[in-house]
PDB file of N, CA, C and O in Angstrom, chain B, residues numbered from 101:
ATOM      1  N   UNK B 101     -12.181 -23.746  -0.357  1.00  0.00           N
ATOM      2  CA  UNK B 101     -11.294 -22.690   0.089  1.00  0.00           C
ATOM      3  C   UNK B 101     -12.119 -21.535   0.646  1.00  0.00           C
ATOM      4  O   UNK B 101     -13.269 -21.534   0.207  1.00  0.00           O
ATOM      5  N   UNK B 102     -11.836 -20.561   1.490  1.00  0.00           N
ATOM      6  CA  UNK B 102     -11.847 -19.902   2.106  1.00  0.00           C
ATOM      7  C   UNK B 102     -11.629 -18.358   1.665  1.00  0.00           C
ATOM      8  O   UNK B 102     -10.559 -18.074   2.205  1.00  0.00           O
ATOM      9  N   UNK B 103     -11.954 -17.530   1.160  1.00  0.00           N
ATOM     10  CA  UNK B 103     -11.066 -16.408   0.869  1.00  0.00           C
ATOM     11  C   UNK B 103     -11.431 -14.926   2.370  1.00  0.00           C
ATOM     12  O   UNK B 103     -12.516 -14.754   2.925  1.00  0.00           O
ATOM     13  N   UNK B 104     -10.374 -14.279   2.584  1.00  0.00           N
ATOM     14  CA  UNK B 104     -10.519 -13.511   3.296  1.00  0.00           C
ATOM     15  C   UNK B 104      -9.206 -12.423   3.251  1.00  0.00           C
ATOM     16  O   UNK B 104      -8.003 -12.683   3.249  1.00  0.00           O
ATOM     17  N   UNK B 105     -10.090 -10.743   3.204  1.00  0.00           N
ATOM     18  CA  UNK B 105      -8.882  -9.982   3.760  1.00  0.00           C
ATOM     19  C   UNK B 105      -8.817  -9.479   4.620  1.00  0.00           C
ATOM     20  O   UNK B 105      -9.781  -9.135   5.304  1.00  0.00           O
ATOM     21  N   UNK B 106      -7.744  -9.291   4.843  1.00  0.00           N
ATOM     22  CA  UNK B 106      -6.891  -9.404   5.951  1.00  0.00           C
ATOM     23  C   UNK B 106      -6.914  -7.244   6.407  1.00  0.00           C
ATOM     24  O   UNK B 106      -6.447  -6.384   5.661  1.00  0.00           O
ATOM     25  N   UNK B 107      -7.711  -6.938   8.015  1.00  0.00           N
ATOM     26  CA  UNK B 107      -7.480  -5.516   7.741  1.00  0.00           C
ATOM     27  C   UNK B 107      -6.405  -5.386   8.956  1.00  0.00           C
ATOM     28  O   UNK B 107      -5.996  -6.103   9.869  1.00  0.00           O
ATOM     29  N   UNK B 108      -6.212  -4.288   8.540  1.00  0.00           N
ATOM     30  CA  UNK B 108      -4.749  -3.353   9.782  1.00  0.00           C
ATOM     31  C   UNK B 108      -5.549  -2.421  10.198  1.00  0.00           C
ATOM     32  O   UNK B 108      -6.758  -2.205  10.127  1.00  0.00           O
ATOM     33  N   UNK B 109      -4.448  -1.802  10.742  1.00  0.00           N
ATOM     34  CA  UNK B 109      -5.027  -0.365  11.671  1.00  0.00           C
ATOM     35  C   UNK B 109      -6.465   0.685  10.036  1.00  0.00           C
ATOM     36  O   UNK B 109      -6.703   0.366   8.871  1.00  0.00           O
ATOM     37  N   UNK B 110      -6.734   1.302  10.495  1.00  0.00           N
ATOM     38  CA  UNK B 110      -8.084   2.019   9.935  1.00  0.00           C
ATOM     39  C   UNK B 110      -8.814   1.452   9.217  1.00  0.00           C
ATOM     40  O   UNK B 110      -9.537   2.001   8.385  1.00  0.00           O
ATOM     41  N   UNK B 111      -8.705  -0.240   9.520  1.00  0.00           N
ATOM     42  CA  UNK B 111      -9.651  -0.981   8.844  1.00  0.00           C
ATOM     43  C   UNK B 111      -8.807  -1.209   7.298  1.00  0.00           C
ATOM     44  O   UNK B 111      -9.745  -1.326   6.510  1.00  0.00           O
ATOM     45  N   UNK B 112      -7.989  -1.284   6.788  1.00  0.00           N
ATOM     46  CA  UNK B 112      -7.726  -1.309   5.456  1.00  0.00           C
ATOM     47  C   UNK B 112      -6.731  -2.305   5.106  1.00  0.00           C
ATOM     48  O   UNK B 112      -5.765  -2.579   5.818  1.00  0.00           O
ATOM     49  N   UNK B 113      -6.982  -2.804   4.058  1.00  0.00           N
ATOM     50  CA  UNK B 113      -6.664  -4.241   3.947  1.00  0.00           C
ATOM     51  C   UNK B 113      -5.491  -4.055   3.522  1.00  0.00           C
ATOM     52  O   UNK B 113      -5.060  -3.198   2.750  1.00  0.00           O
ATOM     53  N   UNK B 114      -4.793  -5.202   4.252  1.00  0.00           N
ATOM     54  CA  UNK B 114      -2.780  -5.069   4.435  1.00  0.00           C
ATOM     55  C   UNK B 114      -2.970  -6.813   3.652  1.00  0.00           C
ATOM     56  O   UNK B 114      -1.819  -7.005   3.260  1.00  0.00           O
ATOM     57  N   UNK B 115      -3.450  -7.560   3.421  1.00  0.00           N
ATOM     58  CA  UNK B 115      -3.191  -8.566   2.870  1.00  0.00           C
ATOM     59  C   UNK B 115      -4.498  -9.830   2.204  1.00  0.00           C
ATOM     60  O   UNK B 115      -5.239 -10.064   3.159  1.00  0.00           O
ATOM     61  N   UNK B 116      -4.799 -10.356   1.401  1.00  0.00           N
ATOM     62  CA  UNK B 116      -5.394 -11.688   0.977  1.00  0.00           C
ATOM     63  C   UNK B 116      -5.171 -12.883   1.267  1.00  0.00           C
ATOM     64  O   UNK B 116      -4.073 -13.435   1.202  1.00  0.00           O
ATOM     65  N   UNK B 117      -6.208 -13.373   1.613  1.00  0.00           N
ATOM     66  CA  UNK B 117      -5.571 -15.063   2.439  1.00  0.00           C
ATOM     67  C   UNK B 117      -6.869 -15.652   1.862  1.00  0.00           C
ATOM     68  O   UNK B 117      -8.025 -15.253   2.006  1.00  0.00           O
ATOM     69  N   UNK B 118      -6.163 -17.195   0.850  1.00  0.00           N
ATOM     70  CA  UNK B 118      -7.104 -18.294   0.598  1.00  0.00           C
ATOM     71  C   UNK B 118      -6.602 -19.236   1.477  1.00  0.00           C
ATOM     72  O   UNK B 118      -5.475 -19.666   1.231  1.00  0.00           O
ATOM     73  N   UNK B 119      -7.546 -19.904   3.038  1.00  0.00           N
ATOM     74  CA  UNK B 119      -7.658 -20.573   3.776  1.00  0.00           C
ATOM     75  C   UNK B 119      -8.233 -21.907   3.617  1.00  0.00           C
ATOM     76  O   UNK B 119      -9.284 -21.965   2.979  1.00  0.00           O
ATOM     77  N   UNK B 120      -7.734 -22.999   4.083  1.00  0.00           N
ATOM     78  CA  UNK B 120      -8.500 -24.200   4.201  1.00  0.00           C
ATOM     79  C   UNK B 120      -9.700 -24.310   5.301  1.00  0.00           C
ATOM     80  O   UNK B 120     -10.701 -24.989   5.068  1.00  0.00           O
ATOM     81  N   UNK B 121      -9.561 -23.753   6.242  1.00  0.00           N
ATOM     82  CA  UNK B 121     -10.363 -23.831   7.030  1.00  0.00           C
ATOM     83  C   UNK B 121     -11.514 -22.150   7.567  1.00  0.00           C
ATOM     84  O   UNK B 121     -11.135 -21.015   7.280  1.00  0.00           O
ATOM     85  N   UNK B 122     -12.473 -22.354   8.120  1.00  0.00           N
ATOM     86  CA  UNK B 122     -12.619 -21.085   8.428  1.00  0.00           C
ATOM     87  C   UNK B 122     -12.029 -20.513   9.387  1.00  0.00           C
ATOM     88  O   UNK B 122     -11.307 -21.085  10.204  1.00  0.00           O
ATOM     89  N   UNK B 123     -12.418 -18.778   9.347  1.00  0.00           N
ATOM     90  CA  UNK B 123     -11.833 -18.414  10.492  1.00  0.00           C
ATOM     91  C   UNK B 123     -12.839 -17.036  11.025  1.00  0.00           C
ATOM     92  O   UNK B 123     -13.307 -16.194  10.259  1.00  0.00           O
ATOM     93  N   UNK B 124     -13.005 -17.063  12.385  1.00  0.00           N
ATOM     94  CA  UNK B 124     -13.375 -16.584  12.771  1.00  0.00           C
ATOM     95  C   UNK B 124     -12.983 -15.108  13.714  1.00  0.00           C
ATOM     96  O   UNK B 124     -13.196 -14.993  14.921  1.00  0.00           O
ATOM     97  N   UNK B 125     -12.518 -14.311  13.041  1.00  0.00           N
ATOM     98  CA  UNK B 125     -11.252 -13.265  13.686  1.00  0.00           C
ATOM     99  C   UNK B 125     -12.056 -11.553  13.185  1.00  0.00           C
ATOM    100  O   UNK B 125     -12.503 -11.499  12.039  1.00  0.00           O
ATOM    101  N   UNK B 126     -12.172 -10.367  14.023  1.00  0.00           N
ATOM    102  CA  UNK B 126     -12.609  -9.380  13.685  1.00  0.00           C
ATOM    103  C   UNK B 126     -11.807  -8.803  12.955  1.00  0.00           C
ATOM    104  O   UNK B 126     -12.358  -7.718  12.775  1.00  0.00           O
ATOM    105  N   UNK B 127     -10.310  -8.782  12.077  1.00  0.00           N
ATOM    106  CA  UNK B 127      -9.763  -8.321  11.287  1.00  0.00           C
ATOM    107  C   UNK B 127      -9.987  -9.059   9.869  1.00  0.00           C
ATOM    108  O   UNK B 127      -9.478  -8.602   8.845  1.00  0.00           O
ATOM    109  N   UNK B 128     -10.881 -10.380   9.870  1.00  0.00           N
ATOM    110  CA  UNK B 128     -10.383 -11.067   8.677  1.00  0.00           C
ATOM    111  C   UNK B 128     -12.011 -11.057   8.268  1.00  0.00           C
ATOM    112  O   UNK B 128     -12.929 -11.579   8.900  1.00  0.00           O
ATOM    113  N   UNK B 129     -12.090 -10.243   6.919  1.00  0.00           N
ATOM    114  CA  UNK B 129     -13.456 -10.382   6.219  1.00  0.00           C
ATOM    115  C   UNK B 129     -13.557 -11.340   5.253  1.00  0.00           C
ATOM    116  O   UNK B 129     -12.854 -11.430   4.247  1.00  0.00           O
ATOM    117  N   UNK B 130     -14.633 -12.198   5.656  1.00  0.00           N
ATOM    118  CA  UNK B 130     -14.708 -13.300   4.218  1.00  0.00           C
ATOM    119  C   UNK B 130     -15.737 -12.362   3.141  1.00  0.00           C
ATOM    120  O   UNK B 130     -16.761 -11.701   3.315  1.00  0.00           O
ATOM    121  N   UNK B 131     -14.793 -12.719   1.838  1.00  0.00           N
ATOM    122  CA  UNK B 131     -14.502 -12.014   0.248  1.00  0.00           C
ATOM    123  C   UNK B 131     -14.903 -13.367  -0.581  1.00  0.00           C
ATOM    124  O   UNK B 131     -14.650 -14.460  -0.073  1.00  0.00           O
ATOM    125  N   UNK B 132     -15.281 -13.316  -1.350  1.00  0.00           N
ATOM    126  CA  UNK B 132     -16.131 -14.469  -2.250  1.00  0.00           C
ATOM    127  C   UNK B 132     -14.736 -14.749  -3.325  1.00  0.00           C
ATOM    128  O   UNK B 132     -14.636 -15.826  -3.913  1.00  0.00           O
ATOM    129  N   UNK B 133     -14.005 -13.975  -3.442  1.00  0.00           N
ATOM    130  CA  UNK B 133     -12.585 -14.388  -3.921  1.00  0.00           C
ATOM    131  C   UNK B 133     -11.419 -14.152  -3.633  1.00  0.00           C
ATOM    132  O   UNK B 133     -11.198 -13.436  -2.656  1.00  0.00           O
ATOM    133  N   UNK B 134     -10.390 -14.663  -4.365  1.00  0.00           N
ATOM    134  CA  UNK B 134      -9.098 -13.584  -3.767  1.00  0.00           C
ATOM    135  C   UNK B 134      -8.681 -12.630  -4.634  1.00  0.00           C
ATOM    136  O   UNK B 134      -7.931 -12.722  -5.606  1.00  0.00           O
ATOM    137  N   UNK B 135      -9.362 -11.528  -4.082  1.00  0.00           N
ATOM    138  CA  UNK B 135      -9.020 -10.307  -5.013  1.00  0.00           C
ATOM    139  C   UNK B 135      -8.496  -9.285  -4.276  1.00  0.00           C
ATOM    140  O   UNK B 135      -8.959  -8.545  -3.408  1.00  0.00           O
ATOM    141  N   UNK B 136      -7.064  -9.437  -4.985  1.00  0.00           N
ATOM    142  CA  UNK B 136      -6.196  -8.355  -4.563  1.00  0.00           C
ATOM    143  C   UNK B 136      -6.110  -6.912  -5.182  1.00  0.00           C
ATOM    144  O   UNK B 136      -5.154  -6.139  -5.255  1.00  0.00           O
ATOM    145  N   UNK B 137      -6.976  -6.834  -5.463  1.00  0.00           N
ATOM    146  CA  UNK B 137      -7.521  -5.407  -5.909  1.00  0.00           C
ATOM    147  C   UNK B 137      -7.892  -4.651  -4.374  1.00  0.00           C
ATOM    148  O   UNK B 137      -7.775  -3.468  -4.054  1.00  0.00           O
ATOM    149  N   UNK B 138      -8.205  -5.406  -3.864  1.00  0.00           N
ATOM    150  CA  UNK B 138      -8.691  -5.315  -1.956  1.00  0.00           C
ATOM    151  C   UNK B 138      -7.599  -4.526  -1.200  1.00  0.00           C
ATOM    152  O   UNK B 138      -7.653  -3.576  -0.420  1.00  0.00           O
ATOM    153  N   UNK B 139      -6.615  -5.242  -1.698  1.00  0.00           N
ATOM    154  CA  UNK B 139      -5.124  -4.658  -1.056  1.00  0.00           C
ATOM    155  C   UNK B 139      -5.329  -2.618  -0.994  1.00  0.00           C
ATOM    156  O   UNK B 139      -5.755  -1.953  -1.938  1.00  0.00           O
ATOM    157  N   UNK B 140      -4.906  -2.078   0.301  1.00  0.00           N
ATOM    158  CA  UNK B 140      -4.646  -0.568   0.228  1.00  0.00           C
ATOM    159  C   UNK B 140      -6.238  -0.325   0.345  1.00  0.00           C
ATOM    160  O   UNK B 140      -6.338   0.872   0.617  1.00  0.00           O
ATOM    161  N   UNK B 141      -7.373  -0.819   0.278  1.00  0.00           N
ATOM    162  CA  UNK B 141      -8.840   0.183   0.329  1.00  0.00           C
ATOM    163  C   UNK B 141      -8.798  -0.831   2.205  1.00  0.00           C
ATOM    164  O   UNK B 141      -8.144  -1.593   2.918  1.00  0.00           O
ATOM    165  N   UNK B 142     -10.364   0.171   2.059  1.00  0.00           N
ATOM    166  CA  UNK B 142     -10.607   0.605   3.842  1.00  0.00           C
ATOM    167  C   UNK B 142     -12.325  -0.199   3.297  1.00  0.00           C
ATOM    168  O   UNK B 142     -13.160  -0.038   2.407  1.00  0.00           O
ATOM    169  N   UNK B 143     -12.040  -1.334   4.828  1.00  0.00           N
ATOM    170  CA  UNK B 143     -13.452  -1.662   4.731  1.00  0.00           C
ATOM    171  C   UNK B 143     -14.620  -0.918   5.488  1.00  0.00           C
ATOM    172  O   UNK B 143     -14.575  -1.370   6.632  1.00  0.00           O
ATOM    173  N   UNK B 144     -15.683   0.038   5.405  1.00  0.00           N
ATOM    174  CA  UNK B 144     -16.254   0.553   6.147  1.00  0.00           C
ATOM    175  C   UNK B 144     -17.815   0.366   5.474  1.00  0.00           C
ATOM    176  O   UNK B 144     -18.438   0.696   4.464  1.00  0.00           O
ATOM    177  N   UNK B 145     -18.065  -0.620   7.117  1.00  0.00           N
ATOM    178  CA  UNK B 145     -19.723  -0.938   6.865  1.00  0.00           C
ATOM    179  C   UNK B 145     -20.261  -1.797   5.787  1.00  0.00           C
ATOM    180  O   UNK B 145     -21.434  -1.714   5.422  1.00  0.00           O
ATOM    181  N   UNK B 146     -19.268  -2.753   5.195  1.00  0.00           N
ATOM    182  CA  UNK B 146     -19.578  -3.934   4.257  1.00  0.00           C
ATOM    183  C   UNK B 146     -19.263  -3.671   3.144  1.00  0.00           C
ATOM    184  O   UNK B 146     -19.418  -4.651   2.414  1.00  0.00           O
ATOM    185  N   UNK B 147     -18.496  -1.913   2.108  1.00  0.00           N
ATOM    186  CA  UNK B 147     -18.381  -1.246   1.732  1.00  0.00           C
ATOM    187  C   UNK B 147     -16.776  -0.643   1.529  1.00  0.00           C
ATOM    188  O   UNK B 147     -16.283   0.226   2.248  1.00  0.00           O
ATOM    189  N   UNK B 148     -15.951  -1.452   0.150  1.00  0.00           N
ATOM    190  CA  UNK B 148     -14.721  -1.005  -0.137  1.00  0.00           C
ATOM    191  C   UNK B 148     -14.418   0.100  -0.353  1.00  0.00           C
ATOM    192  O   UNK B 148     -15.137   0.476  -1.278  1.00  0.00           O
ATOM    193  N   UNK B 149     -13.576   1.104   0.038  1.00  0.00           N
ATOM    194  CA  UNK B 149     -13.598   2.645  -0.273  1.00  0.00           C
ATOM    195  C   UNK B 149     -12.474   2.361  -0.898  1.00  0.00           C
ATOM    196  O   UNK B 149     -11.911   1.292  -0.663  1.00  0.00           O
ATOM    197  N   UNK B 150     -11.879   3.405  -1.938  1.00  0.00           N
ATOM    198  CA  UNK B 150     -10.891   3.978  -2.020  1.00  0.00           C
ATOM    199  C   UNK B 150      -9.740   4.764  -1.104  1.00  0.00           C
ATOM    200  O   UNK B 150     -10.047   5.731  -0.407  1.00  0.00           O
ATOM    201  N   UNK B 151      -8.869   4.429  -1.154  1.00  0.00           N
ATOM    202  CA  UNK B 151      -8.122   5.299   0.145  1.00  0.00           C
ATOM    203  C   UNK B 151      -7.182   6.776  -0.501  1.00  0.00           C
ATOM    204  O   UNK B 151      -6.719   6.482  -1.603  1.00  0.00           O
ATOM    205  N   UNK B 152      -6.947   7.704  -0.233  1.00  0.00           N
ATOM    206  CA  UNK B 152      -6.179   8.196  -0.626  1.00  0.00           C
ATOM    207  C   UNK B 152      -4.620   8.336   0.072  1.00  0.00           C
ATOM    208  O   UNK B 152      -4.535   8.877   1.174  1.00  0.00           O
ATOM    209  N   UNK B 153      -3.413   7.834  -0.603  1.00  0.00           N
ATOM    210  CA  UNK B 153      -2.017   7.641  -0.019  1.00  0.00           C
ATOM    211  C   UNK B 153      -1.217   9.031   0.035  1.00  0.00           C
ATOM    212  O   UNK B 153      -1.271   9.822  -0.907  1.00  0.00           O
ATOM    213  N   UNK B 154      -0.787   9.175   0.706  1.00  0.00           N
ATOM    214  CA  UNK B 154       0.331  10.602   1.021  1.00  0.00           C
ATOM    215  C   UNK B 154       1.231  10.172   0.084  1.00  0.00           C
ATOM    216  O   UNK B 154       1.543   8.982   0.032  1.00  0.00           O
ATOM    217  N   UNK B 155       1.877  11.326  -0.973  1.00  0.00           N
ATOM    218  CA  UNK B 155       3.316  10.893  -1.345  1.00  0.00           C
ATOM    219  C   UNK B 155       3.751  10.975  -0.979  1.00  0.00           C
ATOM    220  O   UNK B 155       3.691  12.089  -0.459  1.00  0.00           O
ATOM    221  N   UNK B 156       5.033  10.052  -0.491  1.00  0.00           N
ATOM    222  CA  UNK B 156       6.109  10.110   0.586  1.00  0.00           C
ATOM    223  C   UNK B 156       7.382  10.582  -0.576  1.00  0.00           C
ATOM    224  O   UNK B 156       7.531  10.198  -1.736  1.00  0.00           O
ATOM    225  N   UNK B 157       8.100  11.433   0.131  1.00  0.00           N
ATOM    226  CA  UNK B 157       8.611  12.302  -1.102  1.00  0.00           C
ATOM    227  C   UNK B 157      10.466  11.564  -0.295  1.00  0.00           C
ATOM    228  O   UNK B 157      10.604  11.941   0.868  1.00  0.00           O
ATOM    229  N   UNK B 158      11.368  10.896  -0.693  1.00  0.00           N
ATOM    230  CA  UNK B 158      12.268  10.612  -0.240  1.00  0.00           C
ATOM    231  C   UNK B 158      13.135  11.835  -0.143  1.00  0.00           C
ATOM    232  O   UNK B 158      13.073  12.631  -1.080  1.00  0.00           O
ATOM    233  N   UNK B 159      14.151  12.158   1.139  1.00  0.00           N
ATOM    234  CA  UNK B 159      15.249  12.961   0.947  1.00  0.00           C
ATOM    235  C   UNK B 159      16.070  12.689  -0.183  1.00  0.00           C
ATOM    236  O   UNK B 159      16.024  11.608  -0.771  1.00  0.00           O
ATOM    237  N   UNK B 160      16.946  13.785  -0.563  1.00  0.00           N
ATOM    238  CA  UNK B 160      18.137  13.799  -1.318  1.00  0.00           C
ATOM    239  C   UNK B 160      19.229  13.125  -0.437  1.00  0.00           C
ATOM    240  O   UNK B 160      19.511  13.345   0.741  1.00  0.00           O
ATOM    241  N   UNK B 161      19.876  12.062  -1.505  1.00  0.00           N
ATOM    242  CA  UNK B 161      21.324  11.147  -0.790  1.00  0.00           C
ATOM    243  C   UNK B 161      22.130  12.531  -0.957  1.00  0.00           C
ATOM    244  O   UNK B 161      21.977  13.539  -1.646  1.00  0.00           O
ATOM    245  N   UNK B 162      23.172  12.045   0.116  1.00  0.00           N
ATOM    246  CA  UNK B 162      24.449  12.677  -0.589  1.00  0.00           C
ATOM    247  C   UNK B 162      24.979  12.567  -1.885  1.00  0.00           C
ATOM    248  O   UNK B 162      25.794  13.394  -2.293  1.00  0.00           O
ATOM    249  N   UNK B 163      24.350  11.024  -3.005  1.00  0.00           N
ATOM    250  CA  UNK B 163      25.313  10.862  -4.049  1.00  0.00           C
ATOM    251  C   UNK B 163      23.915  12.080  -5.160  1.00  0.00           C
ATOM    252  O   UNK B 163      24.114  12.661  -6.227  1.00  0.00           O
ATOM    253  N   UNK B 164      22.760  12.040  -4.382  1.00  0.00           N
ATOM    254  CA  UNK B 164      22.085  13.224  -5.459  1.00  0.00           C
ATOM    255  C   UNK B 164      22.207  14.361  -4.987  1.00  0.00           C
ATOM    256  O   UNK B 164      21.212  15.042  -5.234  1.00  0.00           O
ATOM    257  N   UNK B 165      23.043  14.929  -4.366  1.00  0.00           N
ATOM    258  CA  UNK B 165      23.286  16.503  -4.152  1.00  0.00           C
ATOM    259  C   UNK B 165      24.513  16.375  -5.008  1.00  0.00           C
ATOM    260  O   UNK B 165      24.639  17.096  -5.998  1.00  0.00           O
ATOM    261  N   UNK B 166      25.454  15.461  -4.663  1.00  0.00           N
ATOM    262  CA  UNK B 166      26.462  15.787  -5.571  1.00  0.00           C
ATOM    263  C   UNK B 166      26.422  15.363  -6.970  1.00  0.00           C
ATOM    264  O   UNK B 166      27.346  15.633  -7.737  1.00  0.00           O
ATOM    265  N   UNK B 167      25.796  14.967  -7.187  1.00  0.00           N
ATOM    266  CA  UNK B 167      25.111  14.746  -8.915  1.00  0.00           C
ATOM    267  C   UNK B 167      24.764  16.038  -9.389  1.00  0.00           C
ATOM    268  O   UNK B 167      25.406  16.564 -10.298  1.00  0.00           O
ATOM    269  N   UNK B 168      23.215  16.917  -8.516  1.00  0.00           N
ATOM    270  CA  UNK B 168      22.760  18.077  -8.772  1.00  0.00           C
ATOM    271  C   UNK B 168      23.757  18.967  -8.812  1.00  0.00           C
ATOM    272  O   UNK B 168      23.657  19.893  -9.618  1.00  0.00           O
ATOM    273  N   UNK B 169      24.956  18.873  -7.930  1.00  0.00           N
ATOM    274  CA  UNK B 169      26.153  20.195  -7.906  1.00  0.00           C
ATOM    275  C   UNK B 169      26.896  20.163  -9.600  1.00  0.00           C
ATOM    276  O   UNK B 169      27.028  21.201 -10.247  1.00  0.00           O
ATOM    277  N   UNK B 170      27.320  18.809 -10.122  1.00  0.00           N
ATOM    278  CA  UNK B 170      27.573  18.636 -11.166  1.00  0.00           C
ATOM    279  C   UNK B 170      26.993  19.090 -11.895  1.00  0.00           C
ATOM    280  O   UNK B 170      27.430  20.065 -12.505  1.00  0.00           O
ATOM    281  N   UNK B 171      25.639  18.524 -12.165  1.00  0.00           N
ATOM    282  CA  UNK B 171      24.793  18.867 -13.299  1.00  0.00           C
ATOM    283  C   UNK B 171      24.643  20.624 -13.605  1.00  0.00           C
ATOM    284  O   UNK B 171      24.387  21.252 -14.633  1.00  0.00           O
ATOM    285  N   UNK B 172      24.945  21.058 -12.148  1.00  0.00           N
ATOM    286  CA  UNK B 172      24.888  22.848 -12.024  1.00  0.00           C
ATOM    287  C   UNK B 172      26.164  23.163 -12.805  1.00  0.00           C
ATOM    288  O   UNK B 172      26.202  23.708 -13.908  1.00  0.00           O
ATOM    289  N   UNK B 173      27.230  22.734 -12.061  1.00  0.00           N
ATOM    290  CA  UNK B 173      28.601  23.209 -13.146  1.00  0.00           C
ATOM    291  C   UNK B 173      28.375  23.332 -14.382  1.00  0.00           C
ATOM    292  O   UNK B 173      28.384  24.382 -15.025  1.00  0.00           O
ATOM    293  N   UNK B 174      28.125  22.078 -14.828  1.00  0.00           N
ATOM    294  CA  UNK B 174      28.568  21.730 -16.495  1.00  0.00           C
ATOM    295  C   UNK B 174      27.510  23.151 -17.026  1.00  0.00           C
ATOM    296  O   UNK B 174      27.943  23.994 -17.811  1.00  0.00           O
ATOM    297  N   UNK B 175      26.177  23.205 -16.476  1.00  0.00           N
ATOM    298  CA  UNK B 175      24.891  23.879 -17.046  1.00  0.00           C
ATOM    299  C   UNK B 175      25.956  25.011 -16.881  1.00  0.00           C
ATOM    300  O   UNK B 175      26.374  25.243 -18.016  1.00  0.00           O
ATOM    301  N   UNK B 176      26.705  25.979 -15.793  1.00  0.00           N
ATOM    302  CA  UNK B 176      27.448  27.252 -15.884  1.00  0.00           C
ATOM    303  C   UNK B 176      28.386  27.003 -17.040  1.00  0.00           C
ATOM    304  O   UNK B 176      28.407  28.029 -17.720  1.00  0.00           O
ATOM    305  N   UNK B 177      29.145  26.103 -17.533  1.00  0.00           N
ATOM    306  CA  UNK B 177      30.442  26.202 -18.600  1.00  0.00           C
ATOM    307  C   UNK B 177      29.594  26.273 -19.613  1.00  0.00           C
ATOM    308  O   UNK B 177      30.034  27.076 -20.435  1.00  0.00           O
ATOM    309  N   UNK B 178      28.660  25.847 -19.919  1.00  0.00           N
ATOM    310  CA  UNK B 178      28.147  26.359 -20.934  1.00  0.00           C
ATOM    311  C   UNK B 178      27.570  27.197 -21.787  1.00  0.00           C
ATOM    312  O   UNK B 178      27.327  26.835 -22.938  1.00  0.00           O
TER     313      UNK B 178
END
C-alpha cells in the first residue's frame, strides 16, 4: 500500500489516501502511514505545521432570537 496526503489550496492537507498503486501528483505527499492526524496542518518544506482555524461564529436563527426574547421576559417577571 501506498499512503499519501492529500494537500488543497495553502498546501494543507484536506484528506488521507491508502493507494494500491503509486502516484505521482504535486498535491499528493507520500506519508509512511495513514495518519490522519495530517488532516487540517500545512505541509511546508517536508515539515507538518500546525495551522491556526478562525472561529466561525454562526448567526442567530430566528428560532434563537425568539428563544433569547423569551428567556428576557421570564428573567423581567421575576
Amino acid at each position: 500500500m501506498y499512503n499519501y496526503a492529500q494537500l488543497g489550496s495553502n498546501n494543507i492537507c484536506i484528506a488521507v489516501s491508502q493507494l494500491s498503486n503509486e502516484v505521482q501528483a504535486a498535491n499528493m505527499i507520500s506519508i509512511d502511514s495513514a495518519d490522519y492526524t495530517l488532516l487540517g496542518k500545512r505541509y511546508n518544506n517536508g515539515i507538518w505545521e500546525e495551522v491556526e482555524t478562525p472561529l466561525l461564529v454562526q448567526p442567530a436563527t430566528q428560532q434563537d432570537k425568539i428563544e433569547a426574547g423569551i428567556d428576557y421576559l421570564i428573567m423581567l417577571s421575576q
